[in-house]
C-alpha positions as CSV (number, residue, x, y, z in Angstrom):
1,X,16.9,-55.3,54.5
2,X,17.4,-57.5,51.5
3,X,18.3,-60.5,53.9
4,X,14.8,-59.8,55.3
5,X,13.2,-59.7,51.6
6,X,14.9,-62.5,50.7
7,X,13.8,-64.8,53.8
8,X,10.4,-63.3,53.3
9,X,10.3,-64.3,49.7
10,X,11.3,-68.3,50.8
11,X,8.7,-67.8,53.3
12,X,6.1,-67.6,50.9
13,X,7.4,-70.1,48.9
14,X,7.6,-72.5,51.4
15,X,4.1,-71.7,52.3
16,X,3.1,-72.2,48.6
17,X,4.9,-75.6,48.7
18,X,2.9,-76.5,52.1
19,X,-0.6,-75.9,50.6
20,X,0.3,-77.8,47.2
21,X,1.2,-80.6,49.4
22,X,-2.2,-80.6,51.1
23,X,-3.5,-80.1,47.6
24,X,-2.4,-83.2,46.6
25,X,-2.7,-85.2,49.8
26,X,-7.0,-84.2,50.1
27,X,-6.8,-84.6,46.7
28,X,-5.4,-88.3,47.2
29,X,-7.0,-89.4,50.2
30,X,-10.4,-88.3,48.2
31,X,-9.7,-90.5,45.6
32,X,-8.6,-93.5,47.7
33,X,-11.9,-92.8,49.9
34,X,-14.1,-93.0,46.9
35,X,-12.5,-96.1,45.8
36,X,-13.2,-98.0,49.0
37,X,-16.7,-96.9,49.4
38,X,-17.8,-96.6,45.7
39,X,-20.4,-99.7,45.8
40,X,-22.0,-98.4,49.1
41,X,-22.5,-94.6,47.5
42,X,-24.0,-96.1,44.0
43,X,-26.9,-97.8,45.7
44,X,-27.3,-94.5,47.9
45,X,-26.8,-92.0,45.6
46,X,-27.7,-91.3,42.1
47,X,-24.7,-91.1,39.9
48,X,-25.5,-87.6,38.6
49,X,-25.2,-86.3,42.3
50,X,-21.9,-87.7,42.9
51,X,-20.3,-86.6,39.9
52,X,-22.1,-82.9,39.7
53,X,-20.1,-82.3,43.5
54,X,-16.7,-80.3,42.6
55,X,-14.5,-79.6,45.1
56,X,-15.0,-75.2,45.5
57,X,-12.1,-74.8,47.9
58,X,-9.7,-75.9,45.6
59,X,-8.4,-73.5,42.8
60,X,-6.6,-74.6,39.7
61,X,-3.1,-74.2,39.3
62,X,-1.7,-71.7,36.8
63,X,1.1,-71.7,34.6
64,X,3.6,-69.2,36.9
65,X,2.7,-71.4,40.0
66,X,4.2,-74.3,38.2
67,X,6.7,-72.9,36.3
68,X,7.7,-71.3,40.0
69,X,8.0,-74.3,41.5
70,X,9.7,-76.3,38.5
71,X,12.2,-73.1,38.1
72,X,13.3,-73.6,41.9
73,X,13.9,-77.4,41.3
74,X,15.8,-76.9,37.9
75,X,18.3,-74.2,40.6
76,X,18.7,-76.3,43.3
77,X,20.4,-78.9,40.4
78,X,17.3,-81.0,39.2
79,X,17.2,-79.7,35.4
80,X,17.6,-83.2,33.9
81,X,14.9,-84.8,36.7
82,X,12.6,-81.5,35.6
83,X,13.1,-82.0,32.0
84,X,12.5,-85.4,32.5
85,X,9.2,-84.7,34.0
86,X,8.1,-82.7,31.3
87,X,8.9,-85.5,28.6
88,X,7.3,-87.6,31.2
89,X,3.8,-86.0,30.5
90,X,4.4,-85.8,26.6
91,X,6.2,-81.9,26.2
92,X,9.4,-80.5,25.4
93,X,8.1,-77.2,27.5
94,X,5.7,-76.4,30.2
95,X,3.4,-74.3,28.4
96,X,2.7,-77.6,26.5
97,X,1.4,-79.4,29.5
98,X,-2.3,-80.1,29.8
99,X,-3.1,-78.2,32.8
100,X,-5.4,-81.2,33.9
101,X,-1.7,-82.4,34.6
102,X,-0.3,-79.6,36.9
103,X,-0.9,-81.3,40.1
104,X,0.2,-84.2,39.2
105,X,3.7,-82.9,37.4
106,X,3.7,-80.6,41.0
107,X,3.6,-83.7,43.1
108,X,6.4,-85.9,41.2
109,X,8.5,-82.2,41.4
110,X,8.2,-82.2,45.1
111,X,10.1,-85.5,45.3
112,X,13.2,-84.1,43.4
């Protein structure tokens, strides 16, 4: 039975790992969209209706989701690329990281 909780628990994390990385890649492709068609949407849309559309389906990311993610790097023998990271966005610790950051510290993590 603990093999199966075990498994279960990688399951989830590997489904939590999955949805970050299509996080980040709408997230990207959004950004890259923008840029290429960002003269075209100013002369059809005001700017206050661009900027005022947030995207609903996508939470923030906490704290514990990071530090999850970041704890299972640092055990599979990236500590120095993780603490890196951190020093990378201008902290000693995680819980000093803007959390306008997370997804980006989350996607330069994934590539450890």
């Amino acid at each position: 039975m603990g093999k199966m909780s075990e498994l279960a628990a990688e399951l989830a994390e590997l489904k939590h790992c999955g949805e970050i990385l299509i996080g980040i890649s709408e997230t990207l492709t959004e950004m890259f969209s923008s840029a290429d068609s960002e003269p075209e949407k100013a002369e059809k849309k005001p700017a206050g209706k661009a900027a005022a559309k947030p995207k609903p389906e996508e939470k923030p990311l906490t704290l514990e989701e990071v530090r999850a993610v970041l704890a299972e790097k640092s055990r599979a023998g990236h500590t120095a690329e993780v603490k890196g990271l951190l020093t990378k966005h201008g902290a000693d610790k995680l819980s000093d990281i803007d959390p306008a950051e997370y997804y980006a510290l989350l996607a330069e993590a994934e590539v450890l």
